[in-house]
C-alpha positions in Angstrom: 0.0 0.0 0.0 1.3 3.4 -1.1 1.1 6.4 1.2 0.0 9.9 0.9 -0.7 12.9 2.9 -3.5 14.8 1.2 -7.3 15.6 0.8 -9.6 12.1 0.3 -12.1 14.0 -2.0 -9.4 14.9 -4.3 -9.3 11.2 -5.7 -12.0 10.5 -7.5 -11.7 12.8 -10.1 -8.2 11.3 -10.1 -10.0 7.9 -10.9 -10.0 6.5 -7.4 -12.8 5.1 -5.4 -12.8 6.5 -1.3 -13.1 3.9 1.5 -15.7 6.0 4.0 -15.8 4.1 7.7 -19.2 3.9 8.7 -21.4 2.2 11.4 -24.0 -0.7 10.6 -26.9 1.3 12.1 -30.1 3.0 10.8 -32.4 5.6 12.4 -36.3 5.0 13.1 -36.6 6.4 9.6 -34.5 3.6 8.6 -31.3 6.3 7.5 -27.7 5.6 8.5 -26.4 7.8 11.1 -23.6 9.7 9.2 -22.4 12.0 11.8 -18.7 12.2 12.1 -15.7 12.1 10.1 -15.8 11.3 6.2 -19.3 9.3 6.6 -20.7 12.9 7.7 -18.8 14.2 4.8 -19.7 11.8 2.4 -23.4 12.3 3.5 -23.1 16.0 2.9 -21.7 15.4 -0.7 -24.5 12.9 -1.5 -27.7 13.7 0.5 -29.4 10.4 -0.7 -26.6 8.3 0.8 -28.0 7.8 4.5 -31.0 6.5 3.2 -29.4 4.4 0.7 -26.9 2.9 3.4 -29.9 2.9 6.0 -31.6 0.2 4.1 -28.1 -1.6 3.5 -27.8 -2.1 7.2 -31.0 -3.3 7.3 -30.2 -5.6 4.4 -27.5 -6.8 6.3 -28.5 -7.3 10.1 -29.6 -10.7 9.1 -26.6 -11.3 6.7 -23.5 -9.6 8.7 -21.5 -6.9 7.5 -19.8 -6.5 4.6 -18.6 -3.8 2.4 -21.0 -2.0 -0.3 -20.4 0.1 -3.2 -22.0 3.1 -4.4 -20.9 5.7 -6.7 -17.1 6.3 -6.0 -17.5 5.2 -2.6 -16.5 1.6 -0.8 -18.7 1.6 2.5 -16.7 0.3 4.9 -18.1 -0.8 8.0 -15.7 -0.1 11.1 -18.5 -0.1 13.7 -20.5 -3.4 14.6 -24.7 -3.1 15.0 -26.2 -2.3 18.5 -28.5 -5.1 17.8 -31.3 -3.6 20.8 -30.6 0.4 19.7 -29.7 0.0 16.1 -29.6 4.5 16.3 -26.9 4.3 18.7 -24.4 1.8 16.2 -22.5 5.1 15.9 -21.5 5.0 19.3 -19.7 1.8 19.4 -15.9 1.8 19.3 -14.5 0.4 15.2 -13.7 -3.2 16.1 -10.5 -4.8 14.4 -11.5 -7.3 13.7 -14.8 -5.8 11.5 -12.0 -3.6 10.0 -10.2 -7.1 9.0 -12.4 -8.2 7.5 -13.7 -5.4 5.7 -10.1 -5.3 4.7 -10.2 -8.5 3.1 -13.4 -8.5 1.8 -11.6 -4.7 -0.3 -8.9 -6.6 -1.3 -10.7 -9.4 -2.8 -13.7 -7.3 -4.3 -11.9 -5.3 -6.6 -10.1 -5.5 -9.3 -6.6 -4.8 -10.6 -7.2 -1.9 -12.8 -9.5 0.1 -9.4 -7.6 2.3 -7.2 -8.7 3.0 -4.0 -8.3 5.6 -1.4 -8.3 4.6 2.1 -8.2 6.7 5.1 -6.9 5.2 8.7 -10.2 3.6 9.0 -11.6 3.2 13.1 -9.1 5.8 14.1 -11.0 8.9 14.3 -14.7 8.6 15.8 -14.0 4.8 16.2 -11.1 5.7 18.8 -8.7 3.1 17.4 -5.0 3.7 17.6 -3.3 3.7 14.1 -0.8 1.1 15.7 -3.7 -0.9 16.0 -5.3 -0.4 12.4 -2.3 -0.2 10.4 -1.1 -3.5 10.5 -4.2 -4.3 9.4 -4.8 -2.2 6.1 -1.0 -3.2 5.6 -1.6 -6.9 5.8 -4.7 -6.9 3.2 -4.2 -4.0 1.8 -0.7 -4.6 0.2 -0.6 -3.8 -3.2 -0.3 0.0 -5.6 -4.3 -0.4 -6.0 -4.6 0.9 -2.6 -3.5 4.0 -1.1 -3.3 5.2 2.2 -4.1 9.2 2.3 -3.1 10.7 5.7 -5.3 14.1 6.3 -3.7 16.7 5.1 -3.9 19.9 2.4 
């Protein structure tokens, strides 16, 4: 995995697609909570995308988690579901291993000509160390398709 300090949302028109960390949640209104981080940017630069992810999670509290595409985005979940307050999944702490196998589940999903942006997933709102999450990315992540972009101008 290449590394990078930069702005995320300067990718895409550069061909890449943005990993945004989210939480496997939904609202009563069934939309994701996308309050924090890249998910609340993400969800600012595509109103329709709480919604659309809301009904993901749904989709997948009977099947478990797993990563979703949409646009230019790879929805990445970091945060497991609060099975009794699904609203309060964005609360949780990221889990490593979720981020794993979200990891793997990246790797294996796309394919050699896709280039991906990743951010250090589960260490902002998910309160993860990057000593813990690093070795992750690193492990799965570890080929030129993926890059890691440290926040930055």
């Amino acid at each position: 995995m290449k590394e990078e300090t930069g702005n995320i949302w300067h990718y895409p028109p550069r061909g890449y697609l943005i990993v945004i960390p989210t939480n496997m949640g939904w609202r009563k209104d069934g939309w994701n909570v996308m309050g924090r981080g890249l998910a609340k940017q993400a969800s600012m630069k595509f109103p329709k995308l709480p919604a659309i992810y809301g009904e993901m999670c749904q989709d997948m509290a009977d099947t478990g988690p797993e990563i979703r595409f949409w646009a230019d985005l790879v929805l990445f979940p970091v945060k497991p579901l609060n099975e009794e307050f699904p609203y309060r999944s964005w609360q949780s702490h990221a889990l490593p291993e979720l981020i794993e196998q979200s990891a793997i589940q990246l790797a294996e999903w796309t394919n050699e000509e896709e280039q991906v942006a990743v951010p250090l997933v589960g260490c902002g709102n998910g309160q993860l160390s990057e000593t813990v999450v690093l070795p992750i990315l690193n492990n799965y992540l570890n080929d030129d398709r993926f890059v890691l972009v440290r926040q930055g101008e």
